[in-house]
N, C-alpha and C positions, 0 to 999 in steps of 0.2 A: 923257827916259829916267830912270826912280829908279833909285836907288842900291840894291843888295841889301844889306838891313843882317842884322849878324851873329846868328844864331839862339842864342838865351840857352837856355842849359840847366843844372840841378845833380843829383844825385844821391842817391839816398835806399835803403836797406838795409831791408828787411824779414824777418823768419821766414819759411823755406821753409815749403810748404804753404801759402798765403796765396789768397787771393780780389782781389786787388788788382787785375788783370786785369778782376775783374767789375764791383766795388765803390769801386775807385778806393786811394786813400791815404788813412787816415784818421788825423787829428790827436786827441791823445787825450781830447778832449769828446766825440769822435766814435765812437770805439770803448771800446762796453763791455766789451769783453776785456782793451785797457789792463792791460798791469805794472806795479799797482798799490804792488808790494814797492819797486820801485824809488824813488819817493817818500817813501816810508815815514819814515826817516829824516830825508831835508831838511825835511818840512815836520811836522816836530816830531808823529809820528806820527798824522797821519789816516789813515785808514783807509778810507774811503767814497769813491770815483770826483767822487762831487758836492763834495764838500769838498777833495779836488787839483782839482778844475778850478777852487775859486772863491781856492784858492791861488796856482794859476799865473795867474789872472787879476790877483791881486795884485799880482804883478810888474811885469805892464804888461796893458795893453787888448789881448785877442786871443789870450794866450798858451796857453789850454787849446785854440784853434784852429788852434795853427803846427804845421805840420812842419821839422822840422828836414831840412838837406839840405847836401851838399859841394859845391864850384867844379869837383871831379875824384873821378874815382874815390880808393879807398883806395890808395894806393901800399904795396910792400914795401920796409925796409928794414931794417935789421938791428930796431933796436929795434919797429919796427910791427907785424913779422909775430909775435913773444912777445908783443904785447899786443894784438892786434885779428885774428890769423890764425882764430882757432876763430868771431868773431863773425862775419868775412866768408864762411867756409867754413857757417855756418849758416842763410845769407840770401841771399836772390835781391837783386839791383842794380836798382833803377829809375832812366832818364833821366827828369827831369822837363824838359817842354818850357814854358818861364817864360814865353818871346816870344808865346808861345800864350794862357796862361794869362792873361799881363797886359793883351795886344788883346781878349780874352773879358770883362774888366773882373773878375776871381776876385781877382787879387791889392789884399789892404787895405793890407799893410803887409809889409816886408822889415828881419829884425833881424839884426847878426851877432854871434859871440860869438868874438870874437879870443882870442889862444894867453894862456892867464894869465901866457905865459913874456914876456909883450908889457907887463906891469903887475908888475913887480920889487915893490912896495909891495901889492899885492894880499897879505890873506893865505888862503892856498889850505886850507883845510878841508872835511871832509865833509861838513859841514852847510851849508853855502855854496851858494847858486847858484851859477851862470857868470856874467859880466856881457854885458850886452846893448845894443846901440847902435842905435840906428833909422836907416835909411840913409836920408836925403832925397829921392833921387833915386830911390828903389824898385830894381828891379832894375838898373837902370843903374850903382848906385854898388858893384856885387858885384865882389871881384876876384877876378881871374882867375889870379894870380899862382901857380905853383906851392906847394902848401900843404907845410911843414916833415913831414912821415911821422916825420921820423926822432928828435924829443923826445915821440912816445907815451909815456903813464906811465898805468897805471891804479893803483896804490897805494891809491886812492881808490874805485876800482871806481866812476868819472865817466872814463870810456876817454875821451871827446875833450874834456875842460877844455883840452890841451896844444897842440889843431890849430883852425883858424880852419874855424867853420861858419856857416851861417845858418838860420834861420826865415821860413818862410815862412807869415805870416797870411792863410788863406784863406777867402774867405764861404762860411758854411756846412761850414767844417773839416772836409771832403773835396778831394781833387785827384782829380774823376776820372777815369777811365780811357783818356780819348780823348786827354788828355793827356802820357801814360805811355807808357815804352818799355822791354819785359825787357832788361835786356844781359847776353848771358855774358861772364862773366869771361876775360880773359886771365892769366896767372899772371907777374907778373917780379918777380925781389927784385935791390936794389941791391949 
């Protein structure tokens, strides 16, 4: 008899009106629509799609190919819902089904980027990336832990440098759609 092992899943926010459904999730090498402004800044202002992508490739192998994704939905709590309530209220929630993803052989590589509140000596600026750790074990090594909601700070207008996320490095920086599950939102604040 096998054992049922636990179905890995993380979470990913998109702009309402989206095609994800159709097209899948796309990692920002992937989509020429990419918010480009967003970048602008950290990478000492380029400008061209093709020049962030060979930026964030800089960072590490893959990274114009990740989506970024949560262990859980967004929690509310006093501080979260001032700094991330209008972003969630603007975006559909995707389940990403990993356990899937990873038997499919899609997944290259799994990074996370822990709460900078986790690295006291880090110094936190706007022009800074987040740091990034490669997890050995691929998705196995993701925790699951309840993630802190309540140290949100966008100061920085970088909304989750403060919360523990991951990237997901995917061949061909798509997830698509077979993958994928809309959820509606439930609404709770702490």
């Amino acid at each position: 008899m096998k054992k049922n092992k636990k179905l890995l899943k993380l979470y990913h926010y998109v702009n309402k009106s989206n095609d994800v459904l159709e097209k899948g999730l796309l990692s920002f090498s992937s989509n020429p629509k990419a918010d480009l402004q967003y970048y602008f800044k950290r990478t000492n202002g380029k400008t061209a799609h093709q020049e962030i992508c060979e930026w964030l490739e800089a960072c590490f192998q893959g990274r114009s190919r990740a989506i970024r994704a949560f262990s859980e939905p967004i929690q509310w709590t006093e501080r979260s819902i001032h700094c991330l309530k209008e972003f969630v209220d603007s975006c559909d929630m995707f389940e990403i089904n990993l356990s899937l993803l990873q038997n499919d052989g899609l997944i290259e590589a799994v990074y996370v980027s822990p709460s900078v509140l986790d690295f006291p000596k880090f110094l936190e600026q706007e022009l800074s990336d987040e740091l990034f750790f490669k997890l050995p074990n691929s998705i196995s090594d993701i925790d699951y832990t309840p993630v802190n909601w309540g140290v949100c700070d966008d100061k920085l207008k970088r909304r989750f440098a403060f919360v523990r996320y991951y990237l997901i490095v995917v061949k061909g920086g798509i997830i698509p759609p077979k993958y994928l599950t809309l959820i509606t939102r439930t609404e709770n604040i702490e």
